[in-house]
Residue, then its C-alpha position, 0 to 999 in steps of 0.5 A: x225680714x228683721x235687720x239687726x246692725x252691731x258695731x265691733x268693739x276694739x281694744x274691748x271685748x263684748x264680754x266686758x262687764x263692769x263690776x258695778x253695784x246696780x239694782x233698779x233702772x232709774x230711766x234713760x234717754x234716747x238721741x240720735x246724730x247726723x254724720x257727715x256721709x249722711x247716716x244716723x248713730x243712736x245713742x242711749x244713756x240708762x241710769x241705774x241705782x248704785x245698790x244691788x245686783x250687778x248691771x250687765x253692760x252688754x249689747x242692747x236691743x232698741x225697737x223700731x215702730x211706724x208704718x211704714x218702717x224706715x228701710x235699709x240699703x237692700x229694701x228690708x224693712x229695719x225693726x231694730x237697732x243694735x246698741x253696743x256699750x260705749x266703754x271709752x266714754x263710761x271708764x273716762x267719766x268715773x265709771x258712769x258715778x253721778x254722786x255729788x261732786x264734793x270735798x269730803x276733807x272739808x266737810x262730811x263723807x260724800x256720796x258714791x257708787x262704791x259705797x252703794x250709797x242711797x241716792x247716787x245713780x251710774x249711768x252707761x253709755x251706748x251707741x250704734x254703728x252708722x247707719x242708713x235709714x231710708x224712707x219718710x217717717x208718717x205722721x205719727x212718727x217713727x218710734x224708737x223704744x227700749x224696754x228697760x229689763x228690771x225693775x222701778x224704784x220704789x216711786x213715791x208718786x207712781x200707783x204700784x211703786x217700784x213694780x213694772x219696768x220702764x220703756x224708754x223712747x224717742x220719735x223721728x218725725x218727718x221734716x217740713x217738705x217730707x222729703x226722703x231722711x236718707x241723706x240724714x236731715x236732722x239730728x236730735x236735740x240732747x240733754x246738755x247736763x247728767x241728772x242730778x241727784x239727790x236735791x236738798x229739802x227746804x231749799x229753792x231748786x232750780x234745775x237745768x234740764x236744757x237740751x241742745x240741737x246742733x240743726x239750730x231748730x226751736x226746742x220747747x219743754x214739758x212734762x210728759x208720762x212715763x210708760x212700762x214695757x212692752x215696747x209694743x203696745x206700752x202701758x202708760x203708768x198711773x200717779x197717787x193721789x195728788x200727783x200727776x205727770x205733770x205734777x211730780x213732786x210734792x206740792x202745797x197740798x201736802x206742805x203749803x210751804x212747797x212749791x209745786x215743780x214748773x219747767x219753762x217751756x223755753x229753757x227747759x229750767x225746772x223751780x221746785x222747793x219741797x219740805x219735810x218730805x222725809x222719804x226714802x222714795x224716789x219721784x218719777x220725772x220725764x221731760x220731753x223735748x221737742x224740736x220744731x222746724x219752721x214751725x213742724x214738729x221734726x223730733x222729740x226725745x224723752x228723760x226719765x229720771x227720778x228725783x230724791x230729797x236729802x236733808x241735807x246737812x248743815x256747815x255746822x250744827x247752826x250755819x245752813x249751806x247757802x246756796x251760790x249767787x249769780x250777778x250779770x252784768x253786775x247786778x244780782x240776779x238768776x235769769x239775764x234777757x237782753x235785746x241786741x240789733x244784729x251787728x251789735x257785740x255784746x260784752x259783760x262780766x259774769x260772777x259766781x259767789x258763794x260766801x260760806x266757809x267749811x268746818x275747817x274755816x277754809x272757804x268753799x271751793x265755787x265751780x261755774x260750768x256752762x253750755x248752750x249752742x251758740x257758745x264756741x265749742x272750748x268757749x275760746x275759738x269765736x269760729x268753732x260753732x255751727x254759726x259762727x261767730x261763735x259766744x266765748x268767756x273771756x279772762x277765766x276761761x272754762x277748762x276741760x273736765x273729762x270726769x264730768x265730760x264738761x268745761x268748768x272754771x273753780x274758785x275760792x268762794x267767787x268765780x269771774x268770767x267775761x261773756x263776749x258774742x259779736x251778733x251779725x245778720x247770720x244770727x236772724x232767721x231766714x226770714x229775716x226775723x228776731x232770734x232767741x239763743x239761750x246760754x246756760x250758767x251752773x255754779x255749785x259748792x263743795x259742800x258734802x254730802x249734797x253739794x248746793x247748785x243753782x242752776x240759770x240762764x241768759x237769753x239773748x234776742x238777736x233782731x233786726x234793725x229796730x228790734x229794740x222798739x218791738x211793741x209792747x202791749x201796755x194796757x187792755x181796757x175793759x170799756x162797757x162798750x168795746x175793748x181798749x188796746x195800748x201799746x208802746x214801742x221804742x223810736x227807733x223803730x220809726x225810721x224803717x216802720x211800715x205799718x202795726x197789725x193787729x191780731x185778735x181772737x177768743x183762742x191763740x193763734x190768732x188772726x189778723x183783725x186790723x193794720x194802722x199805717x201811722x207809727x204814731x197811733x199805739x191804741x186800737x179799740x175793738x168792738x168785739x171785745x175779744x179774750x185775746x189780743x197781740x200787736x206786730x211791727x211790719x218794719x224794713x230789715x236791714x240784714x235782708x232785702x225785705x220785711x220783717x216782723x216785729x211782735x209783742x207776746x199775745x195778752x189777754x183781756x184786761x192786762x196790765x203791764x204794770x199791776x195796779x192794787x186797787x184796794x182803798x183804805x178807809x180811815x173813816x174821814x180819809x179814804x188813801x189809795x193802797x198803791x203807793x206806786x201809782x204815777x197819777x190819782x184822780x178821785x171820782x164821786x160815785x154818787x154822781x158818776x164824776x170826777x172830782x177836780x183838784x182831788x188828784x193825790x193818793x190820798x183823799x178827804x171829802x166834803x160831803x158824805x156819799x160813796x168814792x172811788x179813785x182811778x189809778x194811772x200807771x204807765x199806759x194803763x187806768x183802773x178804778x177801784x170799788x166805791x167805798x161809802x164814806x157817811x160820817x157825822x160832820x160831813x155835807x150833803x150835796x144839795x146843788x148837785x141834786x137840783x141841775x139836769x143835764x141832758x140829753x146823754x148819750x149825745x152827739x155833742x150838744x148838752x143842755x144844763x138846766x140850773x134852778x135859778x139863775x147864776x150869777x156866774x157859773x163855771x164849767x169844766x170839761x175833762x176826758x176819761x184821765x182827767x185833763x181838762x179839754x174844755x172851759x167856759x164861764x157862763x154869766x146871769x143865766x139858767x140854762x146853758x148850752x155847751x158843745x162838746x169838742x172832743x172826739x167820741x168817748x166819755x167826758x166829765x162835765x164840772x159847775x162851780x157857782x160863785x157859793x163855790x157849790x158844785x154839780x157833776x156828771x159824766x157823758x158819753x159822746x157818741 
């Protein structure tokens, strides 16, 4: 029996239809939300171009899939959903007119939905009555799906263009435990901001597709493809040539100066630059966010919605509209991270500028808006969130804008603020565990008629005592034999350590290989020489009466924190290393397969003609640029070197050295793989010596100096 829910409408009859201009369903969004007493609302958001014929705002019908289907109180099978047009909410924020926000006294006209201007969209509201669901979705969910009931845009990107109509969905998934969802056990995230279109060509875009859950769970973002109806068996949507749903806009290949379109998986936030990309299409998105529950996927939701590039207008015939600058903490830059132990407060200044002026010489007018879950809920009131205490913005706070259903804070060319979060050990997991929450900033102009936004964020990770020396992975070294790992970590970690593991493996995720007792060892060297590596920090919290884990992202093979160039300019009699920013150079004879001592600047000029590398030391890591072959006319041959043996090698420590005669006196170094000399000794009247290596196992270089101030080299290995 198919059971059908509605929820009666006051003040407004069903009938109502707005006189809107409409022709194309652009794509939509699908949600739902917890009450109190345990039932679910659902709700939708369909946009819709503002050209055409006249969109019907009337009862829509979602879908409902999954075997089994949810079930309602009298044990009937629920097949649909009944989703009455929210008129209140659509008539508050501009009639649904998604057209740039701007000053059209300043500067041109601006874009709207009664000028059924090309590029603006109109999005209207639906929701449903309360309602129960019973049951345990399967594995595969249960999906709710609407089947749009006109047609595409005309989509650059997709195979058929604007043919087909799109399906809209959302998947309820079961929870960790599986339990029964009939006290409702989860709310979907939600979009934080409207779409926003059009986008200027030949700009960089940066893009807020954040989503919010009020449940506190892990939200992770990504393309996804788009499908058309039916609802029950949907048929998934081909792209051109050199598109793809998760390469939707143009990139290199059609102009090498684009930037093909990234969403950050942790933030939701799209970069994207196009250019010279005059069409009148429209380039189909969807993004997917899925929300994850101790590590079990429990809901996703999808947006579609188109992307269109305008040229977008100049200030005057010359001046380019710049686009807004942020500063945190009063430096310039797009995304702020910062580590806090629970407990701390943190506290610093935010800032929005924008230097340019209008036609009229009057500067532009700056609006900041923000959003995020851990923000209070009027960014005043430190207990109005769901976590409290909550994050608030200090001496310019935002206000309400019912038009655009958000709190913002306008100004003359710059906008200020105060951000102020006082963290406790609430803000850890329940495990005890570091947390990330991230706070979404905007700032855009009001130039017309495409007003420049950039869109960013502040990502702030709450920890447990210590978390500020989490480990870092510094260095992978590619030895011949083994895999070298080096990691640092911040003192303060020390006093409540308990031990570093160590996790390894060819693919993520990875398992455990090793643990290491002693805070002071940070290398590991492992003779299997995995693809993949990550160090944790067993440390005692604080905040709860146990252990808890500290971890650096996993690294692959051969990773440096810091960069090293290893190119090597060759001036013909002097050879220069190109990284300029290295913290040691120590020069190698190639020939000889050792390092030459007292050689330890960037650049470098031999004495004898052969082949040279140098080994570049940045931070913890090493490298060794190629040999380069330095035979020009002047320079020696080194005679010496070819006449002493050394042997055996590999050793376990004892080496003899045989000279062609005997020395007088000779000298001879030993330095490890970095070059520190370990080990010296002077030999008199003898031709051959006898040395014992000191040092643990590994790789040494062994230096002669004869009283001619002739020199012999070469390295050994020490098993």
């Amino acid at each position: 029996m198919k059971k059908v829910y509605t929820l009666l409408i006051a003040l407004l009859s069903l009938s109502f239809v707005p006189k809107v201009e409409a022709s194309h369903n652009v794509g939509g969004e699908i949600t739902w939300e917890c009450l109190n007493d345990g039932r679910y609302v659902f709700k939708m958001k369909l946009y819709v171009d503002c050209f055409g014929a006249i969109w019907p705002f009337d009862i829509e019908t979602l879908e409902v899939f999954g075997n089994p289907l949810p079930i309602d109180s009298n044990n009937q099978a629920i097949q649909s959903i009944n989703l009455i047009p929210d008129s209140v909410r659509w008539m508050g924020t501009n009639f649904g007119d998604l057209s740039p926000d701007c000053n059209p006294n300043q500067f041109s006209s601006s874009l709207s939905c009664s000028d059924r201007s090309n590029g603006s969209i109109q999005v209207f509201y639906y929701k449903s009555a309360p309602i129960q669901l019973n049951g345990t979705p399967p594995n595969d969910g249960w999906h709710f799906r609407y089947e749009l009931i006109c047609c595409r845009p005309n989509s650059r990107n997709l195979v058929g263009g604007a043919s087909g109509a799109i399906l809209l969905r959302s998947i309820m998934y079961s929870d960790p435990a599986g339990i029964n969802v009939q006290n409702c056990i989860d709310s979907s995230p939600e979009f934080v901001e409207l779409p926003r279109v059009p986008f200027c060509l030949s700009y960089p875009i940066q893009y807020n597709q954040s989503a919010v859950d009020s449940d506190g769970d892990s939200l992770v973002y990504k393309w996804a493809k788009t499908y058309d109806i039916p609802a029950a068996s949907p048929k998934e949507r081909g792209f051109s040539s050199r598109f793809s749903f998760d390469n939707p806009t143009p990139d290199q290949s059609f102009n090498p100066l684009n930037k093909a379109a990234h969403i950050d998986n942790n933030t939701g936030i799209i970069n994207l630059e196009v250019h010279d990309y005059r069409y009148s299409d429209w380039f189909v998105t969807v993004v997917e966010v899925a929300a994850y529950r101790e590590g079990h996927k429990i809901s996703s939701i999808f947006r579609e919605v188109p992307y269109k590039f305008y040229d977008c207008l100049p200030i005057d015939s010359v001046t380019p509209n710049n686009q807004p600058e942020f500063y945190f903490d009063n430096i310039k830059q797009n995304e702020y991270e910062i580590v806090v132990e629970a407990g701390e407060k943190i506290e610093f200044p935010v800032q929005t500028t924008d230097i340019d002026s209008g036609v009229t010489g009057l500067p532009q007018e700056v609006t900041m808006f923000t959003s995020g879950n851990q923000f209070a809920a009027d960014f005043m009131d430190t207990t109005n969130c769901s976590n409290p205490p909550c994050a608030v913005l200090k001496n310019n706070v935002p206000q309400y804008d019912s038009s655009r259903n958000r709190y913002q804070v306008s100004g003359a060319n710059v906008v200020t603020t105060d951000f102020e979060w006082q963290t406790n050990c609430g803000h850890l997991n329940a495990d005890g565990s570091q947390k990330s929450y991230y706070f979404y900033f905007s700032a855009k102009d009001d130039h017309c008629p495409v007003p420049q936004q950039v869109d960013t964020y502040v990502k702030v990770t709450v920890g447990a005592e210590g978390i500020k020396g989490a480990p870092k992975v510094e260095c992978i070294e590619e030895l011949s034999s083994n895999n070298q790992i080096t990691w640092s970590a911040g003192q303060d970690l020390a006093n409540s350590f308990n031990k570093w593991i160590i996790y390894a493996g060819n693919t993520p995720p990875l398992p455990i290989v090793d643990s290491i007792a002693n805070f002071n060892v940070k290398t590991y060297v492992d003779n299997q020489k995995f693809a993949y590596y990550q160090v944790k920090a067993s440390v005692n919290s604080t905040c709860v009466n146990q252990s808890v884990t500290l971890e650096s992202p996993i690294r692959r093979s051969g990773y440096q924190r810091y960069p090293i160039n290893v190119s090597i300019l060759d001036t013909n009699r002097i050879i220069i290393a190109q990284d300029s920013a290295a913290d040691s150079y120590q020069w190698y004879d190639c020939n000889t397969d050792t390092i030459i001592t007292d050689s330890t600047r960037q650049s470098f000029a031999p004495q004898d003609s052969g082949y040279y590398a140098v080994i570049i030391t940045k931070g913890y890591c090493s490298d060794t640029t190629d040999c380069v072959r330095i035979f020009p006319v002047g320079l020696n041959e080194n005679r010496f070197q070819q006449t002493v043996r050394f042997y055996p090698n590999p050793t376990n420590g004892f080496v003899n050295i045989e000279l062609p005669q005997k020395q007088q006196s000779i000298q001879v170094k030993v330095r490890n793989i970095h070059g520190q000399l370990v080990q010296e000794k002077k030999f008199v009247n003898q031709s051959n010596l006898q040395l014992q290596l000191k040092g643990k196992p590994g790789i040494y270089f062994i230096e002669l100096v004869n009283e001619q101030g002739e020199r012999a080299n070469v390295k050994v290995v020490k098993r």
